[in-house]
C-alpha distance (Angstrom), angle and dihedral (degrees) to the residues before:
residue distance angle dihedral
X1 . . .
X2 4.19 . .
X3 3.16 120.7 .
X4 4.20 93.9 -135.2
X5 3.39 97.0 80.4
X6 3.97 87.0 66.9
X7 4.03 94.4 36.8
X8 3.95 92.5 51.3
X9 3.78 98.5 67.8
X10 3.81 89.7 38.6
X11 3.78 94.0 61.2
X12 3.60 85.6 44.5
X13 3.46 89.8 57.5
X14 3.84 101.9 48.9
X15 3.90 86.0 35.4
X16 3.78 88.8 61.9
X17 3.79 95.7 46.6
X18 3.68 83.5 45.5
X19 3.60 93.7 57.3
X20 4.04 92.8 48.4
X21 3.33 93.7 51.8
X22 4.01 89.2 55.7
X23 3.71 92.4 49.1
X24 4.03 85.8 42.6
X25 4.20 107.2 129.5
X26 4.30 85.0 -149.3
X27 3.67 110.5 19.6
X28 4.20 84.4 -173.2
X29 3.79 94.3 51.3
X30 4.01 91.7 58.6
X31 3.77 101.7 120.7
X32 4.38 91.9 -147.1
X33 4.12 96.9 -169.4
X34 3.98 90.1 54.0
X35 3.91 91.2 49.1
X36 3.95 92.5 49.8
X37 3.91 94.5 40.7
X38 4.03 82.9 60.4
X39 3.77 94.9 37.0
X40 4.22 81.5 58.4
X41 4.07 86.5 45.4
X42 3.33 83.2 59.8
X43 4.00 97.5 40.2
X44 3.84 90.2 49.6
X45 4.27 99.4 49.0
X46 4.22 86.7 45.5
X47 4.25 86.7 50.3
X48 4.21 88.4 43.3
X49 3.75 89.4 52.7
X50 3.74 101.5 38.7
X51 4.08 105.2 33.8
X52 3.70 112.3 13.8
X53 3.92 102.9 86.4
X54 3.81 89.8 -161.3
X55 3.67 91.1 57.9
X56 3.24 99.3 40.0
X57 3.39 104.3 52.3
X58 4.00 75.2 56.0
X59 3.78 90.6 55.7
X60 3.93 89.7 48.6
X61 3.65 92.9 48.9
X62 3.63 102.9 56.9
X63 3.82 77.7 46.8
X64 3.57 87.8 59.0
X65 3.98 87.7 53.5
X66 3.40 98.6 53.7
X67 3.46 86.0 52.5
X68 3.36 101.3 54.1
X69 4.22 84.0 43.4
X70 3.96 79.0 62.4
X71 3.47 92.0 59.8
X72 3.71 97.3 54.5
X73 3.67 98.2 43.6
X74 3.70 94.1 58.2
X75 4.07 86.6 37.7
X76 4.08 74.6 63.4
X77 3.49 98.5 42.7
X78 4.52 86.5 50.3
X79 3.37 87.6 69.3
X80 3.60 106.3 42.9
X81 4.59 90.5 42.0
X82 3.92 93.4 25.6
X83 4.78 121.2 -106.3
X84 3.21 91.1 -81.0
X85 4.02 101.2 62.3
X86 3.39 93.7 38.4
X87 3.26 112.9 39.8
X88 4.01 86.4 30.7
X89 3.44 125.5 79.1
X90 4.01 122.6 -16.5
X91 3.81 110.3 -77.4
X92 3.44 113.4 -178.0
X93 3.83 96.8 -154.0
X94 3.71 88.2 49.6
X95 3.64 106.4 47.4
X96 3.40 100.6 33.8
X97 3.98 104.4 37.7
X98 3.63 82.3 45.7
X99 3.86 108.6 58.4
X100 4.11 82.6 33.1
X101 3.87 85.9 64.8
X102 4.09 98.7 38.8
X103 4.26 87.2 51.9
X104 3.35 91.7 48.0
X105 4.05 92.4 52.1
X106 4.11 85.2 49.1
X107 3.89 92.8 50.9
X108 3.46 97.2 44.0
X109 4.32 85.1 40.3
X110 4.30 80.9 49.8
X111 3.80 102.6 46.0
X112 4.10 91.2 46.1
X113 3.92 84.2 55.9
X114 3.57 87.9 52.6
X115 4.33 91.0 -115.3
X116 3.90 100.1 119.6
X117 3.80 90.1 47.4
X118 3.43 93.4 58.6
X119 3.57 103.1 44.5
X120 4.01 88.8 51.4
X121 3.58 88.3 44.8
X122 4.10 89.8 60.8
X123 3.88 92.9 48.8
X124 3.71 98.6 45.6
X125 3.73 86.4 50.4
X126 4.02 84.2 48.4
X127 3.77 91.8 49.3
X128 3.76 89.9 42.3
X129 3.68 102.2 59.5
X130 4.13 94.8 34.9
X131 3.52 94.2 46.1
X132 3.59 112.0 34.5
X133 4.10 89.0 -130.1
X134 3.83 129.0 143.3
X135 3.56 123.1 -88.7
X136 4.17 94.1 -120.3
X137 4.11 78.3 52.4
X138 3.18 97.2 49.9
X139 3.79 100.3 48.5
X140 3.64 98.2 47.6
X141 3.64 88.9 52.7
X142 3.31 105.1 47.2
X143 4.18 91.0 42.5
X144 4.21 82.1 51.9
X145 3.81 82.6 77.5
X146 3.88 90.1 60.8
X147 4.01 113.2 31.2
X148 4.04 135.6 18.4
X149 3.70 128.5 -56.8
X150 4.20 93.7 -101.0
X151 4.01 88.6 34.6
X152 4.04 93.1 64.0
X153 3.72 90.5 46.2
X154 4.04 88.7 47.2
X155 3.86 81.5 66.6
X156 3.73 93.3 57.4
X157 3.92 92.4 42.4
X158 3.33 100.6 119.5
X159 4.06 88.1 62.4
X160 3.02 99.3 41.1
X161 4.17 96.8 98.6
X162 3.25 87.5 51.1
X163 4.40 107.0 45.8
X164 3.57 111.6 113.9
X165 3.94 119.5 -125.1
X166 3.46 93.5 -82.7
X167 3.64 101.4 48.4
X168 3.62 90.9 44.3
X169 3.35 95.1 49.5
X170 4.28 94.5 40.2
X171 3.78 84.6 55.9
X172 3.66 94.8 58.2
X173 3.77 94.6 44.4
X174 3.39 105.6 40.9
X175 4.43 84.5 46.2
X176 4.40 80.1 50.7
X177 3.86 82.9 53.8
X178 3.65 112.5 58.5
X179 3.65 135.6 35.2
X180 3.97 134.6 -113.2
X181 3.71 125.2 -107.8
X182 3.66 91.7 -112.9
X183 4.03 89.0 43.8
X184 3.94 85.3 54.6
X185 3.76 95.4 56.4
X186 3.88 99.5 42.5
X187 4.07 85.0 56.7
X188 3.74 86.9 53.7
X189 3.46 95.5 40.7
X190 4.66 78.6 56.9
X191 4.16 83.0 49.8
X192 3.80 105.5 -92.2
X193 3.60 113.7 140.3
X194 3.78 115.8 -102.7
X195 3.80 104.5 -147.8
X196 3.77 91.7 45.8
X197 4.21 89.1 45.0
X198 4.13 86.3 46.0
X199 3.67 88.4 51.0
X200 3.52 96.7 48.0
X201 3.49 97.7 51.8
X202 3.55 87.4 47.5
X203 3.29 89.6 55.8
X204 3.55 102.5 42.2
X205 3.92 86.2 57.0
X206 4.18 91.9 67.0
X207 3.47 87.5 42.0
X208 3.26 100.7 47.3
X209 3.64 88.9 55.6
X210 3.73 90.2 46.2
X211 3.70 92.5 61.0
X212 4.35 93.2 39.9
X213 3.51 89.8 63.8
X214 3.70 99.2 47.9
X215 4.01 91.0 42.3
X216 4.16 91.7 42.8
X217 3.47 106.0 15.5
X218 3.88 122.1 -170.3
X219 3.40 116.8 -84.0
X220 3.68 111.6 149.5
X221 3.98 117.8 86.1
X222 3.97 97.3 -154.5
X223 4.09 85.0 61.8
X224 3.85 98.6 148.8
X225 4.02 112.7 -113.8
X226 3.99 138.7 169.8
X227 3.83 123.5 58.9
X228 3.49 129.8 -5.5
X229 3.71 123.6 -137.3
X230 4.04 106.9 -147.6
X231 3.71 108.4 -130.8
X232 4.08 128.2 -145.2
X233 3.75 109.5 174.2
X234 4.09 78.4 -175.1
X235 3.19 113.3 47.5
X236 3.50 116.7 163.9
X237 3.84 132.2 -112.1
X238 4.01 91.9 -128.9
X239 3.63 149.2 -28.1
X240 4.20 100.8 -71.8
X241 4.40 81.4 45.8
X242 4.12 91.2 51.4
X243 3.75 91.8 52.5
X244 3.83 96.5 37.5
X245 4.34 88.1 57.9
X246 4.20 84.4 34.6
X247 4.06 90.6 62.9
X248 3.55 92.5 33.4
X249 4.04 89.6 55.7
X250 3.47 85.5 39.8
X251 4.03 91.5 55.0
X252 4.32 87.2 46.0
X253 4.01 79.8 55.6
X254 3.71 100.5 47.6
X255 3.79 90.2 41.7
X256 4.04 86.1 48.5
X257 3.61 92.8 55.7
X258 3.95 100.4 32.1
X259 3.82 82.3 61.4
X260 4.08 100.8 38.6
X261 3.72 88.8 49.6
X262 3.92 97.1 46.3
X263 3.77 90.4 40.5
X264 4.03 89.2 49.2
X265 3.70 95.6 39.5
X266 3.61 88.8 52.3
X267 3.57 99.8 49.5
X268 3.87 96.3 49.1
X269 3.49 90.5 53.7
X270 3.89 96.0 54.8
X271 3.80 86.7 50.1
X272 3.89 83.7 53.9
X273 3.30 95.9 48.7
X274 3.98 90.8 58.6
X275 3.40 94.8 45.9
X276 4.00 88.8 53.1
X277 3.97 87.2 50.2
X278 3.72 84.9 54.8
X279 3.89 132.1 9.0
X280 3.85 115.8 50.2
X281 3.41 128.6 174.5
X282 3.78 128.4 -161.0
X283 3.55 92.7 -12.8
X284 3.38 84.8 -51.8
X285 3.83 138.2 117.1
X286 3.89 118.3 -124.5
X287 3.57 129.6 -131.4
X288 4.09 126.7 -167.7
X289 3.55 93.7 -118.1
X290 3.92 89.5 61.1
X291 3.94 88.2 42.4
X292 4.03 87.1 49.5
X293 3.60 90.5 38.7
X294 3.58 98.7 58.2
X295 3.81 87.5 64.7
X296 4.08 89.3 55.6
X297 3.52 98.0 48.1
X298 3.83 90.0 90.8
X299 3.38 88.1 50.9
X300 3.94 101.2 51.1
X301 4.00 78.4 51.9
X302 4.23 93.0 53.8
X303 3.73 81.3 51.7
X304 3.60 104.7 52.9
X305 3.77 109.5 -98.2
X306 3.68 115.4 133.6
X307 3.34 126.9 -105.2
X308 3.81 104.4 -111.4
X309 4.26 81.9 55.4
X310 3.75 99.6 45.5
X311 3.50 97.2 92.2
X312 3.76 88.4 47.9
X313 3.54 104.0 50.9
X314 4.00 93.5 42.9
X315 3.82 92.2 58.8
X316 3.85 81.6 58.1
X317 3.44 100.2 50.3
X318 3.89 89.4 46.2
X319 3.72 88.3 55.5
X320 3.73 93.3 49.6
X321 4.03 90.5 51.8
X322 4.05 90.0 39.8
X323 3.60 109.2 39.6
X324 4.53 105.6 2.6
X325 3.51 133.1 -75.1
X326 4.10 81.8 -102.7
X327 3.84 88.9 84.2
X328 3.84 95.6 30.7
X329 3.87 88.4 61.8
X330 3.20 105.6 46.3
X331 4.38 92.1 51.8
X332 3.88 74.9 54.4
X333 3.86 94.9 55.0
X334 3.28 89.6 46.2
X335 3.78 84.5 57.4
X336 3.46 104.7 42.9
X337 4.19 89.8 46.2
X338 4.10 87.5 55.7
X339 3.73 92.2 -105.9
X340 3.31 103.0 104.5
X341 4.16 132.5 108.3
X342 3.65 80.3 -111.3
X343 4.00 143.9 13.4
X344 3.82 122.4 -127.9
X345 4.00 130.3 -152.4
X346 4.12 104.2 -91.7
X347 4.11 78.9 -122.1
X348 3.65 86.7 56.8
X349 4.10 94.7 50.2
X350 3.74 92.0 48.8
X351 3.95 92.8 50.5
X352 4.01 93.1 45.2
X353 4.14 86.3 39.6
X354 4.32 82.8 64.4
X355 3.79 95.3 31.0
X356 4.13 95.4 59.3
X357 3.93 86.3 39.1
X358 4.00 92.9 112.4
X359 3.65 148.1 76.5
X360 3.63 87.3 -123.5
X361 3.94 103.2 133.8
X362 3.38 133.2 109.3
X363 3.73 97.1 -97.1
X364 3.94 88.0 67.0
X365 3.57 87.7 62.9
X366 4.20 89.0 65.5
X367 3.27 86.3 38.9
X368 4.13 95.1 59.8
X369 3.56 95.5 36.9
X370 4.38 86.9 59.3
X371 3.36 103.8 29.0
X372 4.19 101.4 47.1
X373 4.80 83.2 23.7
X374 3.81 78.4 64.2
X375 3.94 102.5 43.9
X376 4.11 87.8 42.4
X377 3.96 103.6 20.0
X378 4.06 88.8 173.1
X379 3.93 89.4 59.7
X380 3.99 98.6 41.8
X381 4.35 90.8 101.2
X382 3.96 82.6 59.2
X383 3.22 95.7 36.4
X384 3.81 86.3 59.0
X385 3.68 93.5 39.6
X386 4.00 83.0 63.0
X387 4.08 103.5 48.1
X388 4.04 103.8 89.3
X389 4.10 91.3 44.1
X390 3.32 87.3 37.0
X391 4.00 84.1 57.1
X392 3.85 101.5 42.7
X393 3.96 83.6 53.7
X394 3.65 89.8 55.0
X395 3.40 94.3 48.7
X396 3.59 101.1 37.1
X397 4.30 80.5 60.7
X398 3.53 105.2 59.5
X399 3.55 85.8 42.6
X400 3.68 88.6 63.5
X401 3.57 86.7 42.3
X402 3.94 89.2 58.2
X403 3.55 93.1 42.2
X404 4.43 88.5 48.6
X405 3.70 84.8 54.6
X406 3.77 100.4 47.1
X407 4.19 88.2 53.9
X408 3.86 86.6 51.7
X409 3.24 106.0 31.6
């Protein structure tokens, strides 16, 4: 057995805490034992998920659940498109839109009955005492896990005004980092597997906060602390009115991303279609993700993929930062169901499975800058100011995240 294997995620590691600490705003302010306490966090929820059967078999059966919450959605969507659609062959539109619009009915259904709030409650409280973060922090965060990028930082609205630099900017990062509930089961519903996706973004959350606080450390002694009070400036008048404005969010989402993906999808392909017309290379037409994904190949290396896959696995984590990692995970599908242009290593799925686990594209970006420009319009030119570091933090944490679970795994 070589000993690489083991020393390729390690550099990646240090390499990646290396690179924060060069893009850090106050290298002295960095407060080290808060930034390895998370970095274990992060260590500890990768070894439940991999090597602790009890946990694991957890892990898998939540999977299981949002499985089975699969099967309803497009059981809902059969009668709305007709058996044969939905159940038929896989429709993107269908599929996805549809379990995007049935989670968001449960969350909204969960949070009126007072669930949600007391789940994020319990890991902000977690995140609070390990990490030494703010309570506004610490709830957005830990509710990132759970709902949208702007959604978790609707719960923290009320603070918003008020965050200092670093907690404004840790919110949006650490949002760009992880993925939604009703992200995580329209990725299973392409193939991915659930309890390693819920992991990651688990994961990706501790790390993301790791990396925030090296980036933007804390330098402001007002910083807000203590409880957090969950906000809902709509709260609904009963159960039947929560899950009425839960679909109907979930129908603003699906028509969000229907239209993001088509629009990006669309747009990559004309650039491709120049480049065929006039750069080829070995007889072969190039496309911008390999062009992009030369320049991650390095990276899938730091994080543990071998060799023969780098190239592979950085043209799909340049897709997920150019166009989403909609597109990026359904090439790797494709892949991992023997239909792709290429196979991959299954050590080399499960490491790009963790490493596209994010909102960390540049779409999020826009997507910061109006959603938190509206809830604090006199902070929307910093806000702005914040979105590509806030991005290469993002990124640079489920990288460590992929890197975490090629050591363990």
């Amino acid at each position: 057995m070589t000993i690489l294997p083991v020393l390729q995620p390690i550099l990646g590691i240090c390499m990646t805490l290396f690179v924060s600490y060069l893009l850090s705003n106050n290298k002295k302010a960095i407060k080290w034992r808060s930034a390895f306490i998370g970095l274990g966090l992060t260590f500890v929820v990768c070894l439940l998920v991999l090597k602790v059967p009890f946990t694991r078999e957890v892990f898998e059966f939540i999977g299981q659940g949002i499985n089975k919450l699969l099967d309803y959605a497009v059981d809902g969507a059969a009668f709305v498109v007709g058996d044969e659609l939905a159940h038929g062959k896989f429709v993107f539109a269908v599929r996805i839109g549809s379990s995007i619009i049935f989670v968001s009915m449960l969350s909204a259904l969960l949070y009126y009955l007072g669930v949600l709030q007391f789940i994020v409650k319990k890991l902000a409280y977690v995140l609070m005492r390990t990490m030494g973060i703010s309570g506004p922090e610490a709830v957005s965060t830990a509710a990132a896990i759970f709902v949208g990028q702007v959604e978790c930082q609707v719960l923290i609205r009320p603070y918003i005004k008020n965050l200092s630099s670093s907690e404004l900017f840790c919110s949006m990062a650490s949002a760009m980092a992880t993925v939604s509930g009703s992200a995580l089961i329209a990725y299973t519903a392409l193939g991915m597997p659930a309890p390693l996706l819920l992991a990651a973004s688990i994961m990706s959350a501790c790390a993301g906060l790791v990396l925030c606080k090296i980036v933007w450390p804390e330098t402001d002694k007002r910083v807000l602390s203590g409880a957090v009070e969950l906000s809902d400036d709509h709260k609904a008048v009963n159960v039947f009115d929560a899950m009425a404005k839960g679909a109907m969010t979930g129908w603003d989402i699906v028509v969000h991303v229907m239209v993001m993906v088509l629009a990006a999808v669309a747009f990559i392909a004309m650039l491709n279609g120049v480049l065929a017309a006039t750069v080829h290379l070995g007889g072969h037409a190039l496309e911008v993700q390999d062009i992009a994904g030369y320049f991650f190949t390095p990276v899938a290396w730091l994080l543990g993929v071998p060799w023969h896959d780098c190239v592979h696995v950085g043209r799909l984590m340049a897709s997920e930062i150019l166009i989403n990692e909609y597109v990026s995970y359904a090439e790797l599908a494709k892949v991992m169901h023997g239909q792709g242009s290429y196979t991959l290593a299954p050590a080399s799925q499960m490491i790009a499975v963790v490493a596209l686990c994010g909102f960390a594209n540049l779409s999020s970006i826009g997507i910061n800058i109006g959603g938190l420009g509206a809830m604090a319009p006199e902070r929307r030119s910093e806000i702005a100011r914040m979105g590509l570091k806030a991005l290469i933090t993002a990124n640079m944490a489920t990288h460590l995240s992929a890197a975490i679970v090629a050591l363990i795994g």
